[in-house]
Wavefront OBJ file of the C-alpha trace (Angstrom):
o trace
v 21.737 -2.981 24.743
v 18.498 -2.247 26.546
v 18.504 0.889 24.747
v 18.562 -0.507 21.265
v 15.824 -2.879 22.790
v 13.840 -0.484 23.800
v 14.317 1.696 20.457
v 13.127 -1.423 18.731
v 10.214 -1.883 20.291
v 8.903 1.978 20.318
v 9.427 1.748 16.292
v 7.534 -1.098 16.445
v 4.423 -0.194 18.238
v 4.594 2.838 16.516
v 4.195 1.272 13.062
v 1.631 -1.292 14.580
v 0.034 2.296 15.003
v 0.382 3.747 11.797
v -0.857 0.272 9.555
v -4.305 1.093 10.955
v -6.257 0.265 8.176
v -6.629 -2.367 5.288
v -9.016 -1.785 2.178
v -11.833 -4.164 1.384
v -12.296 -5.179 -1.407
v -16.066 -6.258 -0.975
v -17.705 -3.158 -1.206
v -15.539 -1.062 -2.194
v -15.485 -0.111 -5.987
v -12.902 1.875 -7.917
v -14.605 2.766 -10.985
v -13.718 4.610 -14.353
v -15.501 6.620 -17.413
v -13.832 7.101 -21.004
v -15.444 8.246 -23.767
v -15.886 6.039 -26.941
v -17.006 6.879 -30.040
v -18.543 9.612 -28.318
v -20.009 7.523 -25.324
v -19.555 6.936 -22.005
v -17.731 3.781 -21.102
v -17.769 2.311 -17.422
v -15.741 0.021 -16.190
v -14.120 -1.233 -12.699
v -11.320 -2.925 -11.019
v -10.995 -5.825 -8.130
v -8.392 -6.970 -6.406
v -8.042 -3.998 -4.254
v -4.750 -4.209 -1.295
v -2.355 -2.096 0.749
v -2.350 0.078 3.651
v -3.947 2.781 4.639
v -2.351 4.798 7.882
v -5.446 7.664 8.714
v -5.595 10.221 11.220
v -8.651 12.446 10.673
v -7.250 14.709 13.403
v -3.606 14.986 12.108
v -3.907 14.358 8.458
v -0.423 15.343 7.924
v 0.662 12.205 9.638
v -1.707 9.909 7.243
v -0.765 7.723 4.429
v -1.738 5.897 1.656
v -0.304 3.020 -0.542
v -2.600 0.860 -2.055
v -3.003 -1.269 -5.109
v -5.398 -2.907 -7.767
v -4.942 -6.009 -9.715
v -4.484 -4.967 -13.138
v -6.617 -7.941 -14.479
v -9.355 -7.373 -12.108
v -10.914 -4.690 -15.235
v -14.412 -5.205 -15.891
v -16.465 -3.498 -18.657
v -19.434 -6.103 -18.655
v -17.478 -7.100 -21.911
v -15.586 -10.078 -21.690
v -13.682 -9.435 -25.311
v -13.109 -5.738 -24.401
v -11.288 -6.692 -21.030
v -9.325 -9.369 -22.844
v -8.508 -6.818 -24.923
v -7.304 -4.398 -22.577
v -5.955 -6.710 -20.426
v -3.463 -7.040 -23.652
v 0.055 -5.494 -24.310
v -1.288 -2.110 -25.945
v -3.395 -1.356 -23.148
v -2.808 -2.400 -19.480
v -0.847 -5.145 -20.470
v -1.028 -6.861 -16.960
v 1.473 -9.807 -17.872
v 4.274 -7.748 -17.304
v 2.535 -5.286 -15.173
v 0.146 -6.630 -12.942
v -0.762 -4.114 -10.074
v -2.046 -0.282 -10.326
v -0.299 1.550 -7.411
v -1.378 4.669 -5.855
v 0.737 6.447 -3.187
v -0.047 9.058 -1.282
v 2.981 11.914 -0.839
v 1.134 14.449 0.949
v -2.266 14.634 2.909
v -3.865 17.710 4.237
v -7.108 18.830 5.445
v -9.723 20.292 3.520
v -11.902 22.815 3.876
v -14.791 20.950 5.146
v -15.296 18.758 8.123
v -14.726 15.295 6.802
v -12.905 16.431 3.808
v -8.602 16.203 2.795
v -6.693 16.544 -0.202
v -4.109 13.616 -1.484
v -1.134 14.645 -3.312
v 0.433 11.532 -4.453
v 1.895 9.233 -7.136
v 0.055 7.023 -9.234
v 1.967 3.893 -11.238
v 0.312 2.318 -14.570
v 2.585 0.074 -16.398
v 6.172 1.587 -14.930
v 4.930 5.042 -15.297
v 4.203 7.414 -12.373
v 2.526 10.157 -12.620
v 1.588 12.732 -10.303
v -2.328 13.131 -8.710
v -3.973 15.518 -6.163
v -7.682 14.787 -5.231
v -10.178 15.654 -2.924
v -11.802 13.179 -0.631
v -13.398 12.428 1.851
v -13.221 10.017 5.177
v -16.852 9.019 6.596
v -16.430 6.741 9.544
v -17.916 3.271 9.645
v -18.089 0.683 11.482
v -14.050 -0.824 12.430
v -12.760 2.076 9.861
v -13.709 4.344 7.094
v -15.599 4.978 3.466
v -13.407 7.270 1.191
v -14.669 8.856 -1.849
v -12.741 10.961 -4.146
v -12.666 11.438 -7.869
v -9.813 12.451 -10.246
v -9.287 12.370 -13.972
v -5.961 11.637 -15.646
v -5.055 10.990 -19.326
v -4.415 7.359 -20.229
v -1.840 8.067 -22.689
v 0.331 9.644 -19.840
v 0.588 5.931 -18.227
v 1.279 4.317 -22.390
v -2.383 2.668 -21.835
v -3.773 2.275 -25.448
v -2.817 3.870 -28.766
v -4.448 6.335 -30.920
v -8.295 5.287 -31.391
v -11.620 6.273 -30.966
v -10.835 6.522 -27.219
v -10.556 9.569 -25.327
v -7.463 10.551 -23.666
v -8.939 11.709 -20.526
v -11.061 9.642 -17.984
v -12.357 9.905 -14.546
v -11.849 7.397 -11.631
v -14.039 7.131 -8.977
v -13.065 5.952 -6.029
v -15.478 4.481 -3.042
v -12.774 2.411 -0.853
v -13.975 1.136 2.592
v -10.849 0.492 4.869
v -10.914 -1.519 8.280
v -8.912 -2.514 11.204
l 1 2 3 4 5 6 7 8 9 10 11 12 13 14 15 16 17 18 19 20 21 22 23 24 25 26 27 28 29 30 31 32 33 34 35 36 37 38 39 40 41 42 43 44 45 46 47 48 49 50 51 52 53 54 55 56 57 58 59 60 61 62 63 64 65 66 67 68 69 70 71 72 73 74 75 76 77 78 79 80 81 82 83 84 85 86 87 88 89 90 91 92 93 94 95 96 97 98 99 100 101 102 103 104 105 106 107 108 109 110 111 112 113 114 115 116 117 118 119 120 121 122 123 124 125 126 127 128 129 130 131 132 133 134 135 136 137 138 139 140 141 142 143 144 145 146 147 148 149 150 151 152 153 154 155 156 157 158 159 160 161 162 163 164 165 166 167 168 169 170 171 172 173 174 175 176 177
């Protein structure tokens, strides 16, 4: 009995550990750009949660899993985020949350700089990302900026239209204890 007790509490100060960080959303931003009609359209997402378990030392040991509330778009367009708050696009009734999780996390080649393998979940679908970023230390955590592209179409997010297929997140996250 004392050691299952003692197991129990060893996995338990070892995940207090590992759920080091939270993200912010004040201040953070996760932004995107899609072309339409030729020009660049911005937008962003709030309602940023999860947990994010960092190691700058041993990356390896460093995970991800965070989410955005689907409805939190914002294009400075009210009837364009209705609209792709909608079924064709995000349709965030049925699927409210944008997940990404990280699968694999490795140093780069920089001081300050990692790569995230991982999988990223629009409306049911997955697909898989890899990114650089990078982990700046602030004050009771870290800023991390990366940027990755993937095709909207890939995730069933709008239909054929004057949008592109391919756009670029941005992603400026600030995580604390």
């Amino acid at each position: 009995m004392k050691r299952i007790l003692l197991l129990l509490l060893i996995i338990t100060y070892w995940k207090a550990g590992l759920a080091q960080y939270k993200p912010a959303d004040q201040g953070s931003t996760v932004q995107f750009t899609i072309q339409n009609f030729g020009f660049d359209v911005t937008g962003s997402f709030k309602g940023l949660n999860g947990t994010i378990d960092f190691d700058r030392d041993k990356p390896g040991t460093s995970r991800f899993d965070v989410e955005i509330d689907a409805a939190g778009i914002n294009t400075d367009n009210n009837l364009r985020d209705e609209h792709l708050r909608g079924e064709s696009y995000f349709d965030v009734k049925k699927y409210s949350k944008i997940r990404l999780q990280s699968v694999k996390i490795e140093a780069g080649n920089k001081p300050g700089s990692y790569l995230l393998e991982g999988k990223l979940t629009i409306k049911n679908n997955t697909q898989n990302v890899s990114f650089p970023f990078t982990a700046t230390p602030v004050a009771d955590g870290y800023r991390f900026t990366g940027t990755f592209r993937i095709k909207r179409k890939d995730f069933g997010v709008g239909g054929t239209s004057t949008i592109s297929d391919e756009l670029e997140v941005n992603l400026n996250i600030i995580a604390k204890k």
